[in-house]
N, C-alpha and C positions, 0 to 999 in steps of 0.2 A: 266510381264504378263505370265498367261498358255501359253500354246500353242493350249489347246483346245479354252478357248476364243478366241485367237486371228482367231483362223481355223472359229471360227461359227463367229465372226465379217465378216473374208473375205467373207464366203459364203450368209451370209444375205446381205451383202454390192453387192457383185455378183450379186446374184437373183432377188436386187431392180433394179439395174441399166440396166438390161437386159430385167423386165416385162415390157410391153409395158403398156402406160399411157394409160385412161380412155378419155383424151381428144382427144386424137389421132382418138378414133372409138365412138367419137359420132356421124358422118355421119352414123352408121351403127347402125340400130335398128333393133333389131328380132323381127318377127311378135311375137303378145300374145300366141300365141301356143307354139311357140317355147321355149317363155321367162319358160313355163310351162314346160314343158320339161325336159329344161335346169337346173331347178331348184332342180326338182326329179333325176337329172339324176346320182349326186355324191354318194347319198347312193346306189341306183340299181352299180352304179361303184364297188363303193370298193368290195361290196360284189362278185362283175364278176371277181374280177382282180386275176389274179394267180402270184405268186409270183417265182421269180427264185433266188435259192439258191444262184448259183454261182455270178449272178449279187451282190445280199444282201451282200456278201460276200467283192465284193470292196466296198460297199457303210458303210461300219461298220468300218472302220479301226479308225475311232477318237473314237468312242463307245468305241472301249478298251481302250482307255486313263484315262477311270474311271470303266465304269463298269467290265475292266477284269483282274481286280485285287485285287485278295483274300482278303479281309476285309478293302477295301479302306474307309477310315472317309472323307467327306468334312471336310473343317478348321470352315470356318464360315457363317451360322450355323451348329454345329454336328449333323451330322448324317450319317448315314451308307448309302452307295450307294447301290443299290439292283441291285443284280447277275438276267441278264435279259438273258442267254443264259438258254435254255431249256423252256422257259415260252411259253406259247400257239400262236402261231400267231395269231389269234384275239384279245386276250392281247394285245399285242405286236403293232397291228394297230390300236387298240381301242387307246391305251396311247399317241401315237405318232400322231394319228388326233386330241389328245384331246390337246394335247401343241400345235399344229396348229392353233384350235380356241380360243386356252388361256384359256380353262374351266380346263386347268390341269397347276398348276403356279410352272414355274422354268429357270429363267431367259437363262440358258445356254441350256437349254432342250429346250423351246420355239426358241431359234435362229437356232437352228440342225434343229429342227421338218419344220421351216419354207421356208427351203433349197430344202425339201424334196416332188418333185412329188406325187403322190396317188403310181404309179407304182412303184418308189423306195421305199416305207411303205410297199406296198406288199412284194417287194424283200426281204429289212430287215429280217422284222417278221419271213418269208420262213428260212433264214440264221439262225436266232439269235433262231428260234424257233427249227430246228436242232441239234443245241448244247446239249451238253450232260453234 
């Protein structure tokens, strides 16, 4: 196996086993307002969140396992992996939320993307969108 798959299996494996279950906090219902709220509150998010370089910076090290390598091909299916240092950080957070909800399909992309806080998307982008 990669090593990248194996890295995004641990981390999605990780990330399930640590979010807390749904039956856990059904004692706990938020008033309608709140539910209101809470629901607007992820777009008004990203767009607040400031992103730090130097964080992005640890959080990318498996990202060069494909993307930082001059004319890298997937095996199967071919294609050319896309050089994401220098691309805009809203790019950049736009892509990486959209493998989050799966409206962007790439099986090893969707299991990174799903590792990934809102605040570490921010950091990335910051990072990756520095490059030159």
């Amino acid at each position: 196996m990669r090593p990248l798959t194996i890295a995004a299996s641990l981390a999605l494996t990780t990330a399930l086993a640590f979010a807390p279950s749904r039956a856990q906090d059904e004692s706990v219902t938020p008033p309608p307002a709140e539910e209101a709220a809470t629901e607007a509150a992820p777009a008004a998010a990203q767009a607040a969140l400031q992103g730090n370089a130097d964080q992005g910076r640890m959080l990318t090290y498996t990202c060069q396992g494909c993307h930082g390598i001059t004319g890298y091909k997937n095996a199967y299916p071919s294609y050319k992996v896309p050089k994401i240092g220098g691309q805009s950080a809203e790019y950049l957070a736009n892509a990486l939320h959209e493998y989050q909800k799966g409206t962007r399909k790439h099986p090893t992309m969707q299991a990174q993307a799903q590792s990934f806080s809102d605040q570490d998307i921010a950091d990335i982008a910051a990072f990756l969108s520095s490059l030159k």
